[in-house]
C-alpha positions in Angstrom: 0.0 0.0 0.0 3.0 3.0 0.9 5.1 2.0 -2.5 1.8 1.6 -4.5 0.9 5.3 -3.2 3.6 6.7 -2.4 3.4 9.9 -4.9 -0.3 10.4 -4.1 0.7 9.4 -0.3 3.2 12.6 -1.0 0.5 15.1 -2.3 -2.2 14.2 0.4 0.3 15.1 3.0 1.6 18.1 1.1 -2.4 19.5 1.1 -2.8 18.1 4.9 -6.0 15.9 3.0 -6.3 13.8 6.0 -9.6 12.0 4.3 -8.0 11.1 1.1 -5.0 9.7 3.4 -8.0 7.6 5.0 -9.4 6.2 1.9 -6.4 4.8 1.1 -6.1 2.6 4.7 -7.9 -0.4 4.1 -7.5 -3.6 6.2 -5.8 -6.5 4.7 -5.3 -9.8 6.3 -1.6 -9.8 7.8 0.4 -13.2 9.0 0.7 -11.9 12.5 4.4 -12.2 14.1 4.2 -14.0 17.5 8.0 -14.7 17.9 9.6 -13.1 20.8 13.1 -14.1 20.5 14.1 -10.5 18.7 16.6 -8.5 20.6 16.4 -4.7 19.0 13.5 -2.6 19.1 13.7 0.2 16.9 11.6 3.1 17.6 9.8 4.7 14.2 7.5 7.7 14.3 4.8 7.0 12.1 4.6 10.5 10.6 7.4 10.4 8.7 6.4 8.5 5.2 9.9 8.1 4.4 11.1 6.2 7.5 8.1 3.7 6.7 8.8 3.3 3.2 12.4 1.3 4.7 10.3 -1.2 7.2 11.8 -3.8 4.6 15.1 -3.0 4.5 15.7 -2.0 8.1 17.9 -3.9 10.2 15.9 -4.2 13.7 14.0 -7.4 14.9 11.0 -5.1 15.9 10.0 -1.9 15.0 8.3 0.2 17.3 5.3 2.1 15.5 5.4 5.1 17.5 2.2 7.1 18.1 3.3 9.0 21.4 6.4 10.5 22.2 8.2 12.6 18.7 4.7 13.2 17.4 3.2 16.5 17.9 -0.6 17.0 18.4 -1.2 18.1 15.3 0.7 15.4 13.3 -0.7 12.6 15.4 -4.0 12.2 13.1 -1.8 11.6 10.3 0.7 9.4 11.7 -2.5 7.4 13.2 -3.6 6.3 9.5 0.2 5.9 8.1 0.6 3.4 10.8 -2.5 1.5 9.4 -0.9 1.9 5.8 2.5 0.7 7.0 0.5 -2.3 8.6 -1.1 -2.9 5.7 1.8 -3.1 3.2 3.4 -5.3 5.4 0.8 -8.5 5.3 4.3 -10.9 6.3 6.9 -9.4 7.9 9.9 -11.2 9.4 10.0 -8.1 11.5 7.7 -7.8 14.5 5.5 -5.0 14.1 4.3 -3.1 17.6 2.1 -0.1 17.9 3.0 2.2 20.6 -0.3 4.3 21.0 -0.9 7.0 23.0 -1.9 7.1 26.7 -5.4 5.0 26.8 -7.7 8.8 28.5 -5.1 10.4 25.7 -6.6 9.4 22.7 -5.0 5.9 22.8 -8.7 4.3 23.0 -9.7 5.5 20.1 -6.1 4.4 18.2 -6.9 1.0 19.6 -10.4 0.9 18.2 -9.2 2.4 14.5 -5.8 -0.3 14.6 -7.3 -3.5 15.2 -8.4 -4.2 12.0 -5.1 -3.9 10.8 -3.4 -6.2 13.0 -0.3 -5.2 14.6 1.6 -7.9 16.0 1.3 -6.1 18.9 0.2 -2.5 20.6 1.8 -0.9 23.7 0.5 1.0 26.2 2.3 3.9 27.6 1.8 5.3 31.5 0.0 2.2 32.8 -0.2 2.8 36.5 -2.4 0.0 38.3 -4.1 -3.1 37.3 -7.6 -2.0 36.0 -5.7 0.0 33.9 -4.3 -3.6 32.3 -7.9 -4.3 32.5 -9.0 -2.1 30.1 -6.4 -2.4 27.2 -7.4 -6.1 27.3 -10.4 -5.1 26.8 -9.6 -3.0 24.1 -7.5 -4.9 22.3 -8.8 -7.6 20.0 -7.8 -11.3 21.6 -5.2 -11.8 17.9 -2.7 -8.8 19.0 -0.3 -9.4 22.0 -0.6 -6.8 24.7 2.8 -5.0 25.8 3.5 -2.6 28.6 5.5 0.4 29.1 6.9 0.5 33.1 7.1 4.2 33.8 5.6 5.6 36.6 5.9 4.5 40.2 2.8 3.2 40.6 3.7 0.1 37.5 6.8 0.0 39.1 5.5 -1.1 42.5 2.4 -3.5 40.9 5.6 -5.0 38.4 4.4 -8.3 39.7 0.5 -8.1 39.6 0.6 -6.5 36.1 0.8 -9.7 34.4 -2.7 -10.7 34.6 -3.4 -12.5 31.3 -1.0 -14.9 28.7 -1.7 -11.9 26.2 0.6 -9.5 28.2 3.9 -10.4 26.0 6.2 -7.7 27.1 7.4 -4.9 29.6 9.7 -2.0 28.5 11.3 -0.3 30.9 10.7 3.4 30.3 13.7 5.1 32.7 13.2 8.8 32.1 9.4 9.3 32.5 10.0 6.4 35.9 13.0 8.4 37.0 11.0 12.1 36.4 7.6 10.6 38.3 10.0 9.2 41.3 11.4 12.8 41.3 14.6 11.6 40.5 17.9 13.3 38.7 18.5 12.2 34.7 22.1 12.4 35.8 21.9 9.4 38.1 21.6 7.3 34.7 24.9 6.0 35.1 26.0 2.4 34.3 27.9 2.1 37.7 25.5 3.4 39.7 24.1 0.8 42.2 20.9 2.0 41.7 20.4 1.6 38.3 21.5 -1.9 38.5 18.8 -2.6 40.8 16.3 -1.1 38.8 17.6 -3.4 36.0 17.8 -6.4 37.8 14.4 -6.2 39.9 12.9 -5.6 36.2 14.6 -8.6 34.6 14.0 -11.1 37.3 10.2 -10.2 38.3 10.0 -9.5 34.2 11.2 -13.4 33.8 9.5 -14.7 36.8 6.2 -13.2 35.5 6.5 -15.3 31.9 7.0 -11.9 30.4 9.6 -10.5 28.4 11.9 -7.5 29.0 13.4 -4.9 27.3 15.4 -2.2 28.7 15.2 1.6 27.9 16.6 3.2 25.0 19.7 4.9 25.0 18.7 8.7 24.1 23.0 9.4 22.8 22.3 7.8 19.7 25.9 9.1 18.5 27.6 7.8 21.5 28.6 4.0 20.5 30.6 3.7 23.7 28.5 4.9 25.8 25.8 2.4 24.4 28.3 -0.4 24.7 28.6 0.6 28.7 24.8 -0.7 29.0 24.6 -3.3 27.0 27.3 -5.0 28.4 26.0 -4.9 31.7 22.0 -5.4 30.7 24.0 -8.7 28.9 25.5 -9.5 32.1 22.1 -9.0 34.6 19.9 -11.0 31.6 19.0 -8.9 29.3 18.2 -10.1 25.8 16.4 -7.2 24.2 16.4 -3.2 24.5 15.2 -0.5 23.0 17.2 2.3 20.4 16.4 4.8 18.2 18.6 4.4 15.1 19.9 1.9 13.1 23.6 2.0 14.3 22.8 1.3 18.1 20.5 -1.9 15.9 23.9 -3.2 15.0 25.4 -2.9 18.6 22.4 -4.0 20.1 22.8 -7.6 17.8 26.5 -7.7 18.3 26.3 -7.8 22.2 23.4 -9.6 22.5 24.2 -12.3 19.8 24.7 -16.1 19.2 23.6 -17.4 22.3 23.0 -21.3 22.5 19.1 -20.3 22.4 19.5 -18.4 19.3 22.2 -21.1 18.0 19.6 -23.7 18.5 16.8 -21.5 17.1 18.7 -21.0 13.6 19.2 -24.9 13.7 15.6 -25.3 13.7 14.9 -22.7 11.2 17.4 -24.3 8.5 16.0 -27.4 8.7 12.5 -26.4 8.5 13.0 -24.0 5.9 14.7 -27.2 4.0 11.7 -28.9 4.7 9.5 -27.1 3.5 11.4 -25.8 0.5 11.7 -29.4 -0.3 8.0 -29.3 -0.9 7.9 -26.2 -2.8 6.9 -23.7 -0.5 9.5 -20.5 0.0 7.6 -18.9 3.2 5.5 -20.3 5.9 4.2 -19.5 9.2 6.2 -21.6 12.3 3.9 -21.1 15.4 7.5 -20.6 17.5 9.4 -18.0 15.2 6.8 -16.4 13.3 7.2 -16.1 9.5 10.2 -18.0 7.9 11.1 -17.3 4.0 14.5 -16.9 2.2 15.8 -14.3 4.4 15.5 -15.3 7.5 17.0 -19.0 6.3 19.6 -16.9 4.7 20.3 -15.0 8.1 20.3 -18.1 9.9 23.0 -19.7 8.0 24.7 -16.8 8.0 25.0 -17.2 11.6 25.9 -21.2 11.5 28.8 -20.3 9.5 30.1 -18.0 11.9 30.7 -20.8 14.1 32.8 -22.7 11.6 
């Protein structure tokens, strides 16, 4: 749907014709991507055309479809029906595809009720605070979309362990700035050696983990500053982590490098070799594999890429 429109994509947005942008968002059935095993989560603010035109080529596990944060007021009813384009014209992606929307009393209900026809793999919620909070996106959320969390505000950081209430509830990311702001807390205590952040990363890991539910630790706003990155992600490595999130496609490669080729992910590319072989052998090229989501050339490719690192 965006390369088939893009020029006339272009023009509606040059004229601000919101309604002609809307006529071209139709729902299509999508092979939903229930795999968690991805390690980077690139954020992507749906506003920008251009950025969504590269959800094929780009190098991140999951892409974050950003509603919220980046996207001012007035843009947000534009991004809002991109983000159903961009779901639309990817119908099977080996990328997981999450919708962050916007708070649920901030015009995140209504996202919810215009997205599910789409099907995002999944939609996060920002500022979640208690459990009848969780409640409600459940409600919201058609039973085919996983439901993810973002941990940032004191009161979600307390209920951690009550929040997981349903199987749905796939993942919790932990949003340090907007948690460190609403516990009145200094930005410049964000230091790898700082005990206190280590807690905060291990208590989330470990009650993350213990809940069945996946986490993925904050993004690192320097986007410039490799080393910097490198600081946390060896340490987020050494408390647990497997996933975090980043905003640009360099910290995507670091992300992978530090967090690659463990025996899980070994084993996983194994599997998906062999079943790719399997089922090229009966002339199919892509399939759905309820464990890692959509497997076609690529991702075999990747795989044995990886294999023969181990030579």
């Amino acid at each position: 749907m965006l390369h088939k429109h893009q020029n006339r994509l272009i023009d509606l947005l040059k004229f601000h014709d919101l309604e002609g942008i809307k006529g071209l968002a139709i729902p299509t059935e999508r092979l939903q991507n229930h795999s968690l095993s991805w390690r980077s989560a690139l954020m992507l603010s749906t506003h920008n055309l251009k950025h969504l035109l590269k959800i094929p080529t780009i190098n991140a596990e999951c892409i974050m479809l950003n509603l919220e944060d980046g996207v001012s007021a007035e843009q947000k009813p534009y991004a809002l029906v991109l983000c159903a384009l961009a779901l639309s014209s990817n119908t099977q992606c080996d990328k997981k595809l999450i919708v962050r929307v916007n708070p649920l009393d901030e015009g995140g209900c209504e996202e919810i009720a215009y997205l599910n026809p789409f099907k995002p793999d999944g939609i996060r919620i920002p500022k979640i605070r208690t459990v009848a909070d969780v409640e409600r996106a459940l409600e919201l959320i058609d039973e085919n979309i996983e439901v993810h969390l973002s941990i940032e505000t004191k009161e979600a950081w307390l209920g951690l362990s009550s929040l997981a209430i349903h199987p749905r509830i796939k993942a919790y990311y932990l949003g340090i700035l907007d948690l460190f702001a609403d516990l009145g807390l200094s930005h410049s205590l964000l230091l790898p050696d700082n005990p206190a952040l280590q807690y905060i990363l291990s208590h989330f890991l470990i009650t993350s983990r213990a809940c069945g539910v996946k986490a993925v630790s904050f993004v690192y706003q320097d986007y410039k500053n490799s080393e910097g990155l490198r600081h946390w992600l060896e340490l987020e490595k050494m408390i647990g982590f497997d996933a975090k999130g980043c905003i640009s496609p360099d910290q995507v490669e670091l992300i992978h490098d530090i967090f690659g080729h463990t025996i899980s992910e070994i084993e996983r590319c194994y599997e998906i070799i062999r079943l790719f072989e399997e089922h090229a052998a009966l002339g199919m090229s892509g399939f759905s594999d309820e464990r890692f989501g959509f497997i076609d050339e690529p991702i075999y490719k990747g795989a044995l890429a990886v294999v023969k690192t181990l030579v």
